[in-house]
C-alpha positions as CSV (number, residue, x, y, z in Angstrom):
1,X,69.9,124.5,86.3
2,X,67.4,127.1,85.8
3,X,64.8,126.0,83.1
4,X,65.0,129.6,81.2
5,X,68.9,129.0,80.6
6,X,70.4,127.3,77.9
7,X,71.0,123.7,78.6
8,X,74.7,123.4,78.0
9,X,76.2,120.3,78.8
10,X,79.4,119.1,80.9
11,X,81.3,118.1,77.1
12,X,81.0,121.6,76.3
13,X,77.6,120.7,73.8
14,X,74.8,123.0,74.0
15,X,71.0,121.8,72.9
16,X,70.0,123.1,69.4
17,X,66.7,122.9,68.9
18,X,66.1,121.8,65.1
19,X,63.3,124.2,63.1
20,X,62.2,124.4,59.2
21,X,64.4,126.8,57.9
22,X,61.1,128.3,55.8
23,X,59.7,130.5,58.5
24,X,56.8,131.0,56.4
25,X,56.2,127.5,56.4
26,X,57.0,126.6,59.8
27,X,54.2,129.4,60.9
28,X,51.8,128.0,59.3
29,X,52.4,124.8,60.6
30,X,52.6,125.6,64.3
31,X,56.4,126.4,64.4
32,X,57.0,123.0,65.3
33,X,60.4,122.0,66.7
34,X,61.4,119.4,64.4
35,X,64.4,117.9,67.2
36,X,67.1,118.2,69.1
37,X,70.5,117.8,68.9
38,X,73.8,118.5,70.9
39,X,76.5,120.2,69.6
40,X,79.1,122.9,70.0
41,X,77.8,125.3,67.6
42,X,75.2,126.4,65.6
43,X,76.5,125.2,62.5
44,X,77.3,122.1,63.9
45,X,73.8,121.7,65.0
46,X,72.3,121.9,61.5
47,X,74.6,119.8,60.0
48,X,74.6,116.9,62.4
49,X,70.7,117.6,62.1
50,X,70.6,117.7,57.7
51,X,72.8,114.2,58.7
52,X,69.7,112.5,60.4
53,X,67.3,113.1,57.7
54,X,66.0,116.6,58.6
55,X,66.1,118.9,55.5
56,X,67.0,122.9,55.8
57,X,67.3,122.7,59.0
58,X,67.3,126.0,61.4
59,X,69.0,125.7,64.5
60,X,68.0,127.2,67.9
61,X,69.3,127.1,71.0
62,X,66.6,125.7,73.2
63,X,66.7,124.6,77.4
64,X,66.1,121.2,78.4
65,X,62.3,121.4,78.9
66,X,61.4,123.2,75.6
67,X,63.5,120.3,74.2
68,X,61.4,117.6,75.7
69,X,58.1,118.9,73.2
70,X,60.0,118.0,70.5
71,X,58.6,116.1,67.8
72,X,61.0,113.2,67.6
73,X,64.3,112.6,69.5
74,X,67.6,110.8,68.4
75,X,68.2,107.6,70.2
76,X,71.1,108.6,72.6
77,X,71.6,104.9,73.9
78,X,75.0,103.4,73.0
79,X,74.7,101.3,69.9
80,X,76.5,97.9,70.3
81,X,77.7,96.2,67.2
82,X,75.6,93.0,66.9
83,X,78.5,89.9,65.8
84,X,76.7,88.1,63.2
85,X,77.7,84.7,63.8
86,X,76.7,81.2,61.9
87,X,75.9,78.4,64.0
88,X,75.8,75.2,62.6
89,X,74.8,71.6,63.7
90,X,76.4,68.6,62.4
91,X,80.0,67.1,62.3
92,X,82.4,69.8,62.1
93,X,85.5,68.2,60.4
């Protein structure tokens, strides 16, 4: 994939990059981009993004190497439920 397209991926999700939705405010803080997220549409983006804790959130479309300077990244590992089990010693009856 060329690195000035927009990363779109094989589900049909697109990379949003995730910006203060005060551009007045993001300028004078470097225009930072805040994270990114996949999803199939704008709107999407910036709720999945308001969702994890990032408030008026801007979404962007962005290609896979702008989105690696972003300033934190979900964890995209699968999350395995832990089975919280007792164990106990003695004389089970």
């Amino acid at each position: 994939m060329n690195t000035t397209q927009t990363a779109t991926q094989q589900s049909g999700n697109q990379l949003w990059g995730i910006y203060h939705t005060d551009r007045e405010f993001a300028r004078i803080h470097g225009d930072p981009l805040r994270t990114v997220v996949e999803a199939p549409t704008k709107l999407a983006a910036e709720e999945l993004a308001a969702r994890l804790g990032f408030g008026d959130p801007w979404a962007h479309p962005v290609t896979a190497e702008e989105a690696t300077h972003a300033e934190w990244l979900p964890d995209r590992r699968t999350r395995q439920r832990h089975s919280h089990h007792r164990h106990f010693s003695g004389v089970h009856v």
